[in-house]
Biopython code that builds the backbone (N, CA, C, O; Angstrom):
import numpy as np
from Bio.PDB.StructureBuilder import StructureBuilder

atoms = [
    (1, "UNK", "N", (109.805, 31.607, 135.793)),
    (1, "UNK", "CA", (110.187, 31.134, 134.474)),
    (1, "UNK", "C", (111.598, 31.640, 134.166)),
    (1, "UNK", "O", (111.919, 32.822, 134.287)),
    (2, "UNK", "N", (112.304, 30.802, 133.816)),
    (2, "UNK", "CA", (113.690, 31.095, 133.431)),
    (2, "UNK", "C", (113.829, 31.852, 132.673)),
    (2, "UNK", "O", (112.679, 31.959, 132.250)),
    (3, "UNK", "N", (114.792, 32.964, 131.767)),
    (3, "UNK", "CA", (115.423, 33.911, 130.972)),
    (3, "UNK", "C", (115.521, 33.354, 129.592)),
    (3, "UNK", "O", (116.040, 32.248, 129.738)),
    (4, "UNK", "N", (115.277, 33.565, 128.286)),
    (4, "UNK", "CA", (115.189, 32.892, 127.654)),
    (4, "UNK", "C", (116.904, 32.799, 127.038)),
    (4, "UNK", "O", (117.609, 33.795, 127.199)),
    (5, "UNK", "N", (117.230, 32.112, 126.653)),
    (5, "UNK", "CA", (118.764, 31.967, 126.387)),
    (5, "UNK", "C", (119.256, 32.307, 124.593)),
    (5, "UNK", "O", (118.876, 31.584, 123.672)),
    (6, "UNK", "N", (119.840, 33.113, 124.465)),
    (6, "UNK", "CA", (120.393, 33.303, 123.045)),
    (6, "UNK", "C", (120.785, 32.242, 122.049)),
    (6, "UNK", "O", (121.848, 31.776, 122.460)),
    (7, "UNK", "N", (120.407, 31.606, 120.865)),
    (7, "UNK", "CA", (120.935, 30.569, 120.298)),
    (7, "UNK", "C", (122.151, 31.103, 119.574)),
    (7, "UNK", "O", (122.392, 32.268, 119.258)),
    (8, "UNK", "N", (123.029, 29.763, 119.334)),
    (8, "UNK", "CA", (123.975, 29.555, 118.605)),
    (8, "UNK", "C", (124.076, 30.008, 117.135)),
    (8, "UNK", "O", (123.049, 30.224, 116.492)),
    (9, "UNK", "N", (125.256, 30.150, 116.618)),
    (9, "UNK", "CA", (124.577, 30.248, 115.177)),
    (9, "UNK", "C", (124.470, 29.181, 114.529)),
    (9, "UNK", "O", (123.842, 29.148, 113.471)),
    (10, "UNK", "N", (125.087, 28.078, 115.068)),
    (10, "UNK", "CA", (124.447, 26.808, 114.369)),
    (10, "UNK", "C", (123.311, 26.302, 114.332)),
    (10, "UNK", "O", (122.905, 25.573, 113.427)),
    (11, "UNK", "N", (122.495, 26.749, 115.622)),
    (11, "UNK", "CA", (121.351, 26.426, 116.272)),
    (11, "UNK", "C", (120.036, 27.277, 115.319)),
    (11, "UNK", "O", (118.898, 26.848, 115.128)),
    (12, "UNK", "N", (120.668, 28.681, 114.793)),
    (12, "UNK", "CA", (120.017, 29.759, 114.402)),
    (12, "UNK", "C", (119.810, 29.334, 113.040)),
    (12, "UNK", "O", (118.756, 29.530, 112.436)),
    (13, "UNK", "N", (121.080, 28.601, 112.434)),
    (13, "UNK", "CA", (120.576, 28.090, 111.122)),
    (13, "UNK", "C", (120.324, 26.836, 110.871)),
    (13, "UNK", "O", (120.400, 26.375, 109.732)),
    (14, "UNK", "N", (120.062, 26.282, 111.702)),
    (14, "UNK", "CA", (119.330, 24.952, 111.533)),
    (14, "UNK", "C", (117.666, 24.794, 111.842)),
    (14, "UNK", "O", (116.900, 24.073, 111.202)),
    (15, "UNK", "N", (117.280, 25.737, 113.096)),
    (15, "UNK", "CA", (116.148, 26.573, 112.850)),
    (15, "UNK", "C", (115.619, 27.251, 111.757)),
    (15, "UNK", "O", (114.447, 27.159, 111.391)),
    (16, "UNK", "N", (116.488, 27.938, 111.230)),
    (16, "UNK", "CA", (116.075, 28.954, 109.861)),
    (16, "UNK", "C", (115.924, 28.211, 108.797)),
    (16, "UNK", "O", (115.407, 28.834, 107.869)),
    (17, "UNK", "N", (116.211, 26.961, 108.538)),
    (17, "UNK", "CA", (116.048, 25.925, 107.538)),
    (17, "UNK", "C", (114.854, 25.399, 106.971)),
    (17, "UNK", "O", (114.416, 25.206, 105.837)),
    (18, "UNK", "N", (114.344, 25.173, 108.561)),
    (18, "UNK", "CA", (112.665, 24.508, 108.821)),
    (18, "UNK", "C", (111.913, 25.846, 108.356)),
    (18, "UNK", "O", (111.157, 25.573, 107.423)),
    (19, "UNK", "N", (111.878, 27.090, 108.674)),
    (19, "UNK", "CA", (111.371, 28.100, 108.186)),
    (19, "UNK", "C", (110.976, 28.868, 106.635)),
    (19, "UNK", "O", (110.996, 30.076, 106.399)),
    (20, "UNK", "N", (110.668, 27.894, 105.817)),
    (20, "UNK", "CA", (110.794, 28.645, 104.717)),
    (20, "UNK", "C", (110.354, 30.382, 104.471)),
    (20, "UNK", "O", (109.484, 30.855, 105.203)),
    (21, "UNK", "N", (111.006, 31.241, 103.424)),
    (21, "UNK", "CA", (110.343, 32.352, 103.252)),
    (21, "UNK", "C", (111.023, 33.065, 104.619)),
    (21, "UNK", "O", (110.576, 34.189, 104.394)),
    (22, "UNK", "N", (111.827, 33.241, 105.953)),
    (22, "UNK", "CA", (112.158, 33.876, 106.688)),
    (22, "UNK", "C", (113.300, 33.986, 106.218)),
    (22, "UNK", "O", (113.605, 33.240, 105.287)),
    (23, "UNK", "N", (114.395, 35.081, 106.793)),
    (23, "UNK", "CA", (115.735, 35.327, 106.834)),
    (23, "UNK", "C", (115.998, 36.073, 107.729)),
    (23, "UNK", "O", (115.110, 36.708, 108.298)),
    (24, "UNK", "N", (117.645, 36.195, 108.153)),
    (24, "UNK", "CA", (118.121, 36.883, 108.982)),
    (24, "UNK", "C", (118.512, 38.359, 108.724)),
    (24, "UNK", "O", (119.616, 38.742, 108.336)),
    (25, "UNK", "N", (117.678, 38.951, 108.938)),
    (25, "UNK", "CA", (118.448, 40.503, 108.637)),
    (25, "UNK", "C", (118.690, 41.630, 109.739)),
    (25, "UNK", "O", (117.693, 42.032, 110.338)),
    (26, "UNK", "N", (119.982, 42.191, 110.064)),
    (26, "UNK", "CA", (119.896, 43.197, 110.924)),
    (26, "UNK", "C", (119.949, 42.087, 112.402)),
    (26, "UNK", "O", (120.039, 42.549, 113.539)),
    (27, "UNK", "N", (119.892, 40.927, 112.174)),
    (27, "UNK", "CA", (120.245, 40.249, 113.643)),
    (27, "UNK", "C", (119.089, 39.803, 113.903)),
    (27, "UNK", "O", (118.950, 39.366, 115.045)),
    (28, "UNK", "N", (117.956, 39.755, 113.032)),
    (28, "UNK", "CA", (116.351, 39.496, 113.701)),
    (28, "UNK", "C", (115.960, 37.952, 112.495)),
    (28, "UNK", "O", (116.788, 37.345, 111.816)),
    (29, "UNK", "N", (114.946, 37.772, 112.557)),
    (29, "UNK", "CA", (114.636, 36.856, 112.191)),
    (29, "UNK", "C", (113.312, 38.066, 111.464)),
    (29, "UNK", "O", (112.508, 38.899, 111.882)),
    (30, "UNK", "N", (113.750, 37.495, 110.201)),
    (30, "UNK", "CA", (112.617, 38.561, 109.942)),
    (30, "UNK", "C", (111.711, 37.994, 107.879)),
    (30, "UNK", "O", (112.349, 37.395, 107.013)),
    (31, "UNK", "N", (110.765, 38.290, 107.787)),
    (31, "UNK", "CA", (109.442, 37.845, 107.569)),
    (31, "UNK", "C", (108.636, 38.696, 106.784)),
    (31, "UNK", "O", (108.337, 39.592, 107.572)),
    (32, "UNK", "N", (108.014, 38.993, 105.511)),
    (32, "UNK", "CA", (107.220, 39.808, 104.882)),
    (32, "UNK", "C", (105.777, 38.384, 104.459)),
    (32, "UNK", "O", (105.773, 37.420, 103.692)),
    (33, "UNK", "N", (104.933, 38.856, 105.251)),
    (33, "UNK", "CA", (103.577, 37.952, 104.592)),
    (33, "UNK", "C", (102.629, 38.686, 103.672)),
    (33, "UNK", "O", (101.883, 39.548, 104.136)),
    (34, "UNK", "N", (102.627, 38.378, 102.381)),
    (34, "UNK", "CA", (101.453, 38.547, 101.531)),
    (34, "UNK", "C", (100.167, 37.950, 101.545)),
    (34, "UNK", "O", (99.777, 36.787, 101.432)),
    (35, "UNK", "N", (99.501, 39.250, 101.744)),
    (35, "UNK", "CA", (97.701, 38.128, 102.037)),
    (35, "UNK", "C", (96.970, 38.994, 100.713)),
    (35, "UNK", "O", (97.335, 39.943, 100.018)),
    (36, "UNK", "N", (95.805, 38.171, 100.765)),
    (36, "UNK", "CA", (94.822, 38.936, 99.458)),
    (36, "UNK", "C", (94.467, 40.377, 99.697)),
    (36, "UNK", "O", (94.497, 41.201, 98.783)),
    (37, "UNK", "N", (94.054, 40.746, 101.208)),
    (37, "UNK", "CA", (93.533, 41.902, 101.189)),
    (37, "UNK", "C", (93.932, 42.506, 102.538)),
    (37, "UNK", "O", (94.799, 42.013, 103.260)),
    (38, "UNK", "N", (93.154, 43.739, 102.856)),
    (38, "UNK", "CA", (93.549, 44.055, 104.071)),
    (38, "UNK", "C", (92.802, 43.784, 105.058)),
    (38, "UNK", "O", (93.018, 44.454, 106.068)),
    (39, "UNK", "N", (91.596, 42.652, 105.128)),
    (39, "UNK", "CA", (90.600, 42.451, 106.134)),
    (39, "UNK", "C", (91.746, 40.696, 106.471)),
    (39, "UNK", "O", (91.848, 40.305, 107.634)),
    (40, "UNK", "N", (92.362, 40.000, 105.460)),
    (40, "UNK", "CA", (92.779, 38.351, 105.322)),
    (40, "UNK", "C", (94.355, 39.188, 106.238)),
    (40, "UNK", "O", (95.001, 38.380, 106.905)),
    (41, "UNK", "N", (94.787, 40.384, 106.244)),
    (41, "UNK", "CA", (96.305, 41.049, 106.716)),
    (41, "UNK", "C", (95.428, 41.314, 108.242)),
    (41, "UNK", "O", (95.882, 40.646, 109.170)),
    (42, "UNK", "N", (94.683, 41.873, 108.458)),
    (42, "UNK", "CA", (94.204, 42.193, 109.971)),
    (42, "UNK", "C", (94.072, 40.389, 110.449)),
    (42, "UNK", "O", (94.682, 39.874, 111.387)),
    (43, "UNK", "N", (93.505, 39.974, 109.894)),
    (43, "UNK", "CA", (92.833, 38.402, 110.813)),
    (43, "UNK", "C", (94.129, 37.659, 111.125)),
    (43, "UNK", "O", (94.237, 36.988, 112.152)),
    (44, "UNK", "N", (95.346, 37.814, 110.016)),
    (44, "UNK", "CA", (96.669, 37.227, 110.552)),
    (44, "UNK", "C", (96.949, 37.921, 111.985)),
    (44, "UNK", "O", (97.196, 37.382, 113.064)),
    (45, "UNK", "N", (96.806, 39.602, 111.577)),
    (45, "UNK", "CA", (97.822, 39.544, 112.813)),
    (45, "UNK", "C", (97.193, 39.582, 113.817)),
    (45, "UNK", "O", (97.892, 39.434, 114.819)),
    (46, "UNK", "N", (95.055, 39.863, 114.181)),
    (46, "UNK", "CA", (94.730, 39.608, 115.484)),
    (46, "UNK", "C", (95.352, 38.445, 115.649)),
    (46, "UNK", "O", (96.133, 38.373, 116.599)),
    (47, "UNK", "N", (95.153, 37.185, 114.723)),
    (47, "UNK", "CA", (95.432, 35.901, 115.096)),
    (47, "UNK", "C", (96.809, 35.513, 116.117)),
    (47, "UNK", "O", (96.878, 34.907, 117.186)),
    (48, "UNK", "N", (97.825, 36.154, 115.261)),
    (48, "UNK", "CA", (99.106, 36.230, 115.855)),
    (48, "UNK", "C", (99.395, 37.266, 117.333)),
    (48, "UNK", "O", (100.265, 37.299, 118.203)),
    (49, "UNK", "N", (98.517, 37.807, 117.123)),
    (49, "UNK", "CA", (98.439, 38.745, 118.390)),
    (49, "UNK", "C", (98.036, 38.073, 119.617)),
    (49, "UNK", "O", (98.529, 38.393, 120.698)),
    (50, "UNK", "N", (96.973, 36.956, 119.475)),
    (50, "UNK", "CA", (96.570, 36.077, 120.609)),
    (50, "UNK", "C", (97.760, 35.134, 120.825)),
    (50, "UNK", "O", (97.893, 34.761, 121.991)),
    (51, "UNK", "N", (98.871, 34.559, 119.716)),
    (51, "UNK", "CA", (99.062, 33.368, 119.874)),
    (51, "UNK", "C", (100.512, 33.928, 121.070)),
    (51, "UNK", "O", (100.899, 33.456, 122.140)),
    (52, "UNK", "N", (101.078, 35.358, 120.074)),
    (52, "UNK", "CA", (102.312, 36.233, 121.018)),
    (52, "UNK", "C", (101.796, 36.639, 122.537)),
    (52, "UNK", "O", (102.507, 36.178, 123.430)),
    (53, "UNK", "N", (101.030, 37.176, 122.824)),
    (53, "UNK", "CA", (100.177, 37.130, 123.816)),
    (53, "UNK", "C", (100.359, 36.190, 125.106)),
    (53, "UNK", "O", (100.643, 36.437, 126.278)),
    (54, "UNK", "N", (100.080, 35.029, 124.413)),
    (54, "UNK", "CA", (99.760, 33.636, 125.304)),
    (54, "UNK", "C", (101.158, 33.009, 125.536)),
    (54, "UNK", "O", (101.445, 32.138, 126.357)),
    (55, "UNK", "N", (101.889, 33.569, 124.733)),
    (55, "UNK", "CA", (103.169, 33.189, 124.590)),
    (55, "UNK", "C", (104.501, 34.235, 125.461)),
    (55, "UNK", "O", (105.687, 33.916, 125.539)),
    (56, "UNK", "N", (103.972, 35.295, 125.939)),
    (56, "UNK", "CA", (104.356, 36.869, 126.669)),
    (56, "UNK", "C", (105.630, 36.841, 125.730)),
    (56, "UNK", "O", (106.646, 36.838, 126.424)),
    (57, "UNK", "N", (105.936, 36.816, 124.200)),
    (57, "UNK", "CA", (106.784, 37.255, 123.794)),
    (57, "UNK", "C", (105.847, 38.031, 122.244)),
    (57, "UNK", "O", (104.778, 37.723, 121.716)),
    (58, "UNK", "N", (106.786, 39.027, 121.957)),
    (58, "UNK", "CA", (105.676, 39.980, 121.140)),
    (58, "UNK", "C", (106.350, 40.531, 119.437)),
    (58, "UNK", "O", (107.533, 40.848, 119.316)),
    (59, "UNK", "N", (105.822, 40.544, 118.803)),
    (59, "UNK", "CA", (106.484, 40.894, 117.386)),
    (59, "UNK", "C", (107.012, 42.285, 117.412)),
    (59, "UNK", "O", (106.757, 43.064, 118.330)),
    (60, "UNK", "N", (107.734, 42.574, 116.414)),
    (60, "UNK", "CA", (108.075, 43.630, 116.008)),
    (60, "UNK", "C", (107.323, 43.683, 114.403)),
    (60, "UNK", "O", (107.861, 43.054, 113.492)),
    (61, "UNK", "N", (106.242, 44.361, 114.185)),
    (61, "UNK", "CA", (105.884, 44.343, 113.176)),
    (61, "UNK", "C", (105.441, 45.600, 112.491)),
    (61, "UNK", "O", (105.497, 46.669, 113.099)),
    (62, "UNK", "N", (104.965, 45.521, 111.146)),
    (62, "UNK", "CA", (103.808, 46.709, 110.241)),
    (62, "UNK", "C", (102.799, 46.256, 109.485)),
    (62, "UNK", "O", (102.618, 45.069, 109.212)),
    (63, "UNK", "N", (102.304, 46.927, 109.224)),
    (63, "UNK", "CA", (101.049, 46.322, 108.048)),
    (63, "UNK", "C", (100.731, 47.750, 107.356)),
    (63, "UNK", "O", (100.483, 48.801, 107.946)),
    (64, "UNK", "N", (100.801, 47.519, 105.898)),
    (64, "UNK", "CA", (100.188, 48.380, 104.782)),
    (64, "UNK", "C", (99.357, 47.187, 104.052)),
    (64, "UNK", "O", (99.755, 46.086, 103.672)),
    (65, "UNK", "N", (98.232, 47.704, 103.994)),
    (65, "UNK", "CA", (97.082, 46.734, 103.368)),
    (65, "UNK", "C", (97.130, 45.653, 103.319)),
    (65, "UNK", "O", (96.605, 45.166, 104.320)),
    (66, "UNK", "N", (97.660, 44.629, 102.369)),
    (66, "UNK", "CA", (97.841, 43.352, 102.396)),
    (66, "UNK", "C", (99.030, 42.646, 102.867)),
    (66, "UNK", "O", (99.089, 41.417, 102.866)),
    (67, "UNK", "N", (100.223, 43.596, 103.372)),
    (67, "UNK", "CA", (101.337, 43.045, 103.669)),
    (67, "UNK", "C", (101.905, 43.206, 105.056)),
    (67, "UNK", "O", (101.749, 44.249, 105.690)),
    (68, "UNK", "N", (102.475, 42.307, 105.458)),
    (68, "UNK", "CA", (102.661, 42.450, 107.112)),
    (68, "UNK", "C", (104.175, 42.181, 107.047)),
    (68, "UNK", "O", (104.454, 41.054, 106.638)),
    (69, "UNK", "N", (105.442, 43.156, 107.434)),
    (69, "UNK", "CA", (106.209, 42.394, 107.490)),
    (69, "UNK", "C", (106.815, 42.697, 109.040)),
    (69, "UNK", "O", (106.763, 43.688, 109.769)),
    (70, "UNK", "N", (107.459, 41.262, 109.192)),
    (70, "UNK", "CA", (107.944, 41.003, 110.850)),
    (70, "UNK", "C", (108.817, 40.917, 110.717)),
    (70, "UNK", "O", (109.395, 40.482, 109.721)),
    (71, "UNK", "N", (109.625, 41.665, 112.577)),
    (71, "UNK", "CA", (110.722, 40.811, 112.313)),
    (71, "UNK", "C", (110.873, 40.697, 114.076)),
    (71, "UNK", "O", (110.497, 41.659, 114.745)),
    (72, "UNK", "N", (111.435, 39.479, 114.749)),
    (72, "UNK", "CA", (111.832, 38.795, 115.550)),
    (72, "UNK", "C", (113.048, 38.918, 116.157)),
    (72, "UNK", "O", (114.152, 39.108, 115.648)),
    (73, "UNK", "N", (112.685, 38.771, 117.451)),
    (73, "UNK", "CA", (114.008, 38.982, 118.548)),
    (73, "UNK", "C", (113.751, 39.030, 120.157)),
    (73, "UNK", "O", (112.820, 39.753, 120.513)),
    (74, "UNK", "N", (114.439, 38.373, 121.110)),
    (74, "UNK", "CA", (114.274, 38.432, 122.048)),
    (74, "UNK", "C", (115.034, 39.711, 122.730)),
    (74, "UNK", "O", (115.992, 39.322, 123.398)),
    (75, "UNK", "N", (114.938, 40.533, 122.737)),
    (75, "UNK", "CA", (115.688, 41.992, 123.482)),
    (75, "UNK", "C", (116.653, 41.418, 124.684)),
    (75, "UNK", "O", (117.861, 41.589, 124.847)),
    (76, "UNK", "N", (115.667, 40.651, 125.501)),
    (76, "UNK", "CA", (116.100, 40.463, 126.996)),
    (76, "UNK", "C", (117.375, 39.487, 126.461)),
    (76, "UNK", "O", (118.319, 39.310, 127.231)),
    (77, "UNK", "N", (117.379, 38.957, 125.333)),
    (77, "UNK", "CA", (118.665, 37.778, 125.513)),
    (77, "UNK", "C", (119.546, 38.297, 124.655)),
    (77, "UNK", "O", (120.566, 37.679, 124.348)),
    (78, "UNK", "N", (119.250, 39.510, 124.163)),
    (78, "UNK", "CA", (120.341, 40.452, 122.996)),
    (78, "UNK", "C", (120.063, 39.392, 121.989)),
    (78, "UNK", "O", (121.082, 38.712, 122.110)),
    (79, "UNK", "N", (119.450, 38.895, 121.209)),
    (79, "UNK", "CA", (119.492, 38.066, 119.719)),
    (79, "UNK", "C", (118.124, 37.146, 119.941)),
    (79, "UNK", "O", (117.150, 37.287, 120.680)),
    (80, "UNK", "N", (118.481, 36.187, 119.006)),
    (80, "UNK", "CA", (117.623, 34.751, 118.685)),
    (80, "UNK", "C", (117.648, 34.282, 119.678)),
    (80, "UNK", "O", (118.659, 34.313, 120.381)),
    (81, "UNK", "N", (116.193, 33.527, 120.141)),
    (81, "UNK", "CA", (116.215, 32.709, 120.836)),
    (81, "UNK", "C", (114.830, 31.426, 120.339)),
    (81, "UNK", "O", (114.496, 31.259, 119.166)),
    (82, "UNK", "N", (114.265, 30.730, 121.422)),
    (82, "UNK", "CA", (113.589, 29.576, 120.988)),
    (82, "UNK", "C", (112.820, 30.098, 120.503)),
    (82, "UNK", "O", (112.447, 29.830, 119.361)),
    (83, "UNK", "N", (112.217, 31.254, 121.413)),
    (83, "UNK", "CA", (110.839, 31.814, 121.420)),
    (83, "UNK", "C", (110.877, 32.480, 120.174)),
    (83, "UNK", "O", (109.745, 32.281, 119.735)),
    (84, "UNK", "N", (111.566, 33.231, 119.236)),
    (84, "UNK", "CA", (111.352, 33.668, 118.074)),
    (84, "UNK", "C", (111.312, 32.818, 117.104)),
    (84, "UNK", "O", (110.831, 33.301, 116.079)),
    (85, "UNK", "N", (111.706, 31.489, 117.013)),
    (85, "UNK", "CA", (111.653, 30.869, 116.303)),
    (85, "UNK", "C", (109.928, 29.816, 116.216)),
    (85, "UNK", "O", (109.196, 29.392, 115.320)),
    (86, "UNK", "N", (109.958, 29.792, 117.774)),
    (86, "UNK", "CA", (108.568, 28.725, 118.185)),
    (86, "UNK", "C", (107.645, 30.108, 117.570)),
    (86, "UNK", "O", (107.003, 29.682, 116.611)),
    (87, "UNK", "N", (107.373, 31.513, 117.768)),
    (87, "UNK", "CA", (106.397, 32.469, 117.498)),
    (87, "UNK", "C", (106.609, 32.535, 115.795)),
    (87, "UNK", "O", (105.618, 32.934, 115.183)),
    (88, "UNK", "N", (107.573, 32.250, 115.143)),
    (88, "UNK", "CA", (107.750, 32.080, 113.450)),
    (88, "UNK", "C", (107.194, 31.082, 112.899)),
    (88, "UNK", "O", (106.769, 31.048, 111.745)),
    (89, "UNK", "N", (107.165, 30.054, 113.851)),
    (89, "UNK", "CA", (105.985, 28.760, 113.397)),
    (89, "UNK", "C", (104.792, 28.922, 113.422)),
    (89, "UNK", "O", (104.028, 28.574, 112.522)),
    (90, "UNK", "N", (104.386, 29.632, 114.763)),
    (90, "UNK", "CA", (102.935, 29.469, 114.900)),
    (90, "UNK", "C", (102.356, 30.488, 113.655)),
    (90, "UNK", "O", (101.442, 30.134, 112.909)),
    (91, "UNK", "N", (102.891, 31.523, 113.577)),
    (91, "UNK", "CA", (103.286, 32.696, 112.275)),
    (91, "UNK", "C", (102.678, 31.981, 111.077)),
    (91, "UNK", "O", (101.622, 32.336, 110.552)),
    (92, "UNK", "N", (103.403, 30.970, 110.689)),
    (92, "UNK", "CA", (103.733, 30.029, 109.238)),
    (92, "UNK", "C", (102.299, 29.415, 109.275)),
    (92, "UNK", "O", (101.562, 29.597, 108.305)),
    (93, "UNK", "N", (101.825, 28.617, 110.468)),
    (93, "UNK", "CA", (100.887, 27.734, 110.225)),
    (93, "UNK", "C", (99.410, 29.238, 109.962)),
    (93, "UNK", "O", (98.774, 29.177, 108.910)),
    (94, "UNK", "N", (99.152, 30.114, 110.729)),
    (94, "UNK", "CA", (98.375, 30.815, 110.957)),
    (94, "UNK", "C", (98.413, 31.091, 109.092)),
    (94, "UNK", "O", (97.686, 30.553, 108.258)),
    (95, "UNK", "N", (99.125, 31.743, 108.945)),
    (95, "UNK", "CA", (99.605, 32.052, 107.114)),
    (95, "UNK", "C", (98.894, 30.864, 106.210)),
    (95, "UNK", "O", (98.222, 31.069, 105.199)),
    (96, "UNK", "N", (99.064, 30.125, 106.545)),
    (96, "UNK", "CA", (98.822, 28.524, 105.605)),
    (96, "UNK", "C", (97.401, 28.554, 105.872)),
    (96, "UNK", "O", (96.742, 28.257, 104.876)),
    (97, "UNK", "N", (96.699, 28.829, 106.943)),
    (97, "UNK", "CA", (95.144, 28.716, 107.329)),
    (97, "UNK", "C", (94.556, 29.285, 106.669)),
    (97, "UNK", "O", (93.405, 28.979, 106.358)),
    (98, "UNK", "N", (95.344, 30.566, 106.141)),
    (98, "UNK", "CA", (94.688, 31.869, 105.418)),
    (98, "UNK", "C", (94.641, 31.772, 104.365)),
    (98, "UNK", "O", (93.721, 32.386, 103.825)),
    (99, "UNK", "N", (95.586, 30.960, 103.474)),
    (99, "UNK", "CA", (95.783, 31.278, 102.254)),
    (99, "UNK", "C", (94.780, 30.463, 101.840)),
    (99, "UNK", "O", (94.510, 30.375, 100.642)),
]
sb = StructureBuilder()
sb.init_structure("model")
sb.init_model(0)
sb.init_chain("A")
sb.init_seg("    ")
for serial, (resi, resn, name, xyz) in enumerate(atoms, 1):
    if name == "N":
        sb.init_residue(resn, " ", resi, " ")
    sb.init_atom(name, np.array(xyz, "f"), 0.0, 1.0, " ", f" {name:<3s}", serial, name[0])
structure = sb.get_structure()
């Protein structure tokens, strides 16, 4: 499998568009999710844990009770790449299931 490749910053904000609720901070793509409780904050992130997993790219995250916040980056490509953006979707929809 090929290296994943660093996006543009045009590329980075035309991605970040489709994303509502994300922003760029510190160079990451980064994310605070509010859930009702802390059992609806665990089921996001096993959830997201299978989807990063299946995907061999992995969050940078925390969780205090109901809040999870992420943030995104490919190390190996020094910045943004597809894969943080494709793992911010699957993110979004998993979020929307929950609420």
């Amino acid at each position: 499998m090929a290296a994943p490749t660093k996006l543009a910053e045009a590329e980075v904000a035309a991605r970040l568009a489709k994303l509502p609720g994300w922003t760029i901070e510190g160079g990451k793509l980064h994310r605070a999710f509010v859930f009702r409780d802390f059992v609806e904050a665990w089921s996001f992130m096993s959830g997201v844990a299978l989807a990063a997993e299946s995907m061999g790219h992995h969050p940078e995250w925390s969780n205090v009770w109901n809040r999870v916040n992420v943030d995104l980056t490919t190390h190996d490509a020094g910045g943004l790449t597809a894969l943080d953006f494709d793992l911010a979707a699957r993110m979004q929809a998993l979020a929307a299931r929950l609420a």
